[in-house]
C-alpha positions in Angstrom: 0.0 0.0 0.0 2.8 2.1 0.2 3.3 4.8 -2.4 7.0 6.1 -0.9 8.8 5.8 2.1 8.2 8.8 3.0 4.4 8.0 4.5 3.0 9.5 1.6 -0.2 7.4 1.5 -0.3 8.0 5.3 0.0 11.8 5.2 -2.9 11.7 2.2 -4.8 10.1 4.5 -4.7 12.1 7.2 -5.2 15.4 4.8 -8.2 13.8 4.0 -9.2 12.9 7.5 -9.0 16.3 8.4 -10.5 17.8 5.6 -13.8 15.6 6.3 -13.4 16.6 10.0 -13.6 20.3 9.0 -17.0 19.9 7.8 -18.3 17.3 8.4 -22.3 18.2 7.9 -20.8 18.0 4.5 -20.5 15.5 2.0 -18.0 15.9 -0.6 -17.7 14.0 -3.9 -13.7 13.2 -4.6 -13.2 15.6 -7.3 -14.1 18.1 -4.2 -11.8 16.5 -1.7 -8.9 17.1 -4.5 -9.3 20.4 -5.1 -9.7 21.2 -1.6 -6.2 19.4 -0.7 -4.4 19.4 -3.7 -4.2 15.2 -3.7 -4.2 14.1 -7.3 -7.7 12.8 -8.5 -6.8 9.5 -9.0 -4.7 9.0 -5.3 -8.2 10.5 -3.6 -9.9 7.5 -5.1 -7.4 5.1 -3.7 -7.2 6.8 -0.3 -11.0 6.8 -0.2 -11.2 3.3 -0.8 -8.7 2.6 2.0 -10.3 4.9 4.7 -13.6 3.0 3.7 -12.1 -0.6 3.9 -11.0 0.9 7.6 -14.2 2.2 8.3 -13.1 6.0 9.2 -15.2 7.2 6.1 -18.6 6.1 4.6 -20.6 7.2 1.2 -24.1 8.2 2.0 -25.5 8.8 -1.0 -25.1 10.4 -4.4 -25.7 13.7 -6.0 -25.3 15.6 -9.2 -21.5 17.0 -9.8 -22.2 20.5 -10.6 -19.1 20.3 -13.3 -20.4 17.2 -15.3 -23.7 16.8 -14.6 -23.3 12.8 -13.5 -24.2 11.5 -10.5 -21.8 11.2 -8.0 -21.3 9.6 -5.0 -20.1 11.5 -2.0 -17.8 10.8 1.0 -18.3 11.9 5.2 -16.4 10.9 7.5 -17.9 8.0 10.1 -19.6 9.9 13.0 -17.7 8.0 15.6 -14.6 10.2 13.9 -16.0 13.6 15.0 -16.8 12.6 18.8 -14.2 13.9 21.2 -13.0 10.9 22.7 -13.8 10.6 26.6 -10.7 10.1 28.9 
């Protein structure tokens, strides 16, 4: 899974995390979460799918990309994310 040595996929991961924290009454599609962190398109897809497989991020539904016009599905992250932890 590892792009570089240098934690790459591990620091795109995070960016994303924190990104999704940010807003998270928001769902963004991965062409937003790209723009808004400057991760190549096609590295947002593969980070996505990872984060999902790990169950920090969810899709929960679709809508209409407002620069295509196809339906896309968007990305939150999972709600047990943005609760402080309780020490």
């Amino acid at each position: 899974m590892s792009v570089r040595d240098d934690g790459t996929v591990a620091n795109q991961q995070a960016k994303i995390l924190a990104l999704l924290r940010t807003i998270p009454a928001t769902a963004l599609s991965r062409l937003d979460i790209a723009n808004l962190t400057g991760i190549r398109l096609s590295s947002v897809c593969a980070r996505i799918a990872e984060l999902r497989d790990e169950g920090l991020v969810f899709e929960p539904g679709t809508r209409r990309c407002p620069h295509t016009g196809k339906t896309v599905k968007v990305v939150q992250a999972t709600p047990d994310l943005l609760t402080p932890a309780v020490h």
